[in-house]
Every structure is written in structure tokens, then in C-alpha cells.
C-alpha positions in Angstrom: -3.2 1.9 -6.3 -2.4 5.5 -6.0 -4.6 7.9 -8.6 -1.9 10.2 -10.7 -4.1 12.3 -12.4 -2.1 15.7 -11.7 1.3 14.0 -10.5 4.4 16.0 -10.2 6.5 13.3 -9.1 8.2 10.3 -11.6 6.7 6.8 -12.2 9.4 4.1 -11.5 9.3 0.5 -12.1 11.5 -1.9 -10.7 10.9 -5.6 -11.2 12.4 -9.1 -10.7 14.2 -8.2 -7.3 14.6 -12.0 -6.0 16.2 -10.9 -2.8 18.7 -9.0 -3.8 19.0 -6.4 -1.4 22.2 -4.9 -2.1 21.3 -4.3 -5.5 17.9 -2.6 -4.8 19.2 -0.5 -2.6 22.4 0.4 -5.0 19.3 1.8 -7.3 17.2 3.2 -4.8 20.3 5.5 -3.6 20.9 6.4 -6.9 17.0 6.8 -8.1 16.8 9.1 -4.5 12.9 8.7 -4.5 11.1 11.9 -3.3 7.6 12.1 -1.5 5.7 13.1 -4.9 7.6 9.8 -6.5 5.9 6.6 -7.2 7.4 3.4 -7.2 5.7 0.4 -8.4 7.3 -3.0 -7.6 6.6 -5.7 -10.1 6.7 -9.0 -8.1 9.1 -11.4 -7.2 10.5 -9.5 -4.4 12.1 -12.8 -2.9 12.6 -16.0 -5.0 16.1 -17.6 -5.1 17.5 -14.4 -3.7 20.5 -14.2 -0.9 18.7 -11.3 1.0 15.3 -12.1 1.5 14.7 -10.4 5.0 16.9 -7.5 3.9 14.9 -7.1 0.8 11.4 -7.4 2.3 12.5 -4.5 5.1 13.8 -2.1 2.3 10.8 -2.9 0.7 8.1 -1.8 3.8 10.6 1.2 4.3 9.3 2.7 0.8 6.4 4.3 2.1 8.2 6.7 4.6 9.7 8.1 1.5 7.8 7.8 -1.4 4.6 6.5 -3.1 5.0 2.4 -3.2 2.8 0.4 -5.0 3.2 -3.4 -4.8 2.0 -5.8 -7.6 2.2 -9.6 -7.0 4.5 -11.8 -8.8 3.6 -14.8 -10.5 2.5 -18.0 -8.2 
């Protein structure tokens, strides 16, 4: 996990995807994360979604724009 003592950038959650990719991307266009952002994605990236490949590739893309910090959803 990234250390933030002297960040610049914002802190963003965003949680309970469930492969929806059209809607994570919808608010990662409008959030337009910067390098000094960092975004922390609360698990369940996948479950019962339409979109799961979609959803997983946005999700690796992250880190050529921003900070991404993944935490595991429940089992």
C-alpha cells in the first residue's frame, strides 16, 4: 500500500464493482485520476457482473495513470 504522508493528490474509493465495466469507467472519466491520485478498490471487482474481462482490464490499466491500490473482497 502506497505511504501518503505528504500527498498532493485525492484518495478515492470505489467499491462493489461486480463487473460492471461501463459503469467504472463512466466514473473513472468523470473522476479523471491524475498521477499524484490514489485510488483504492474495495473488492468484488467481478461477482455476478456482465463485464468481467472488461472490468479486470480497466482495472490493471490504473497504474499507467494513477496510484491503484487493490484490497480483496470477501471469499
Amino acid at each position: 500500500m502506497p505511504n501518503r504522508p505528504n500527498a498532493t493528490g485525492r484518495l478515492i474509493a470505489i467499491g462493489d464493482i461486480h463487473g460492471h465495466a461501463v459503469t467504472l469507467q463512466t466514473m473513472l472519466d468523470l473522476i479523471r485520476p491524475a498521477a499524484d491520485d490514489t485510488i483504492v478498490t474495495l473488492g468484488d471487482y467481478v461477482n455476478r457482473g456482465p463485464e468481467t474481462c472488461q472490468t479486470l482490464e480497466i482495472l490493471s490499466a490504473l497504474r499507467e495513470t494513477c496510484q491503484h491500490v487493490a484490497i480483496l473482497g470477501k471469499p
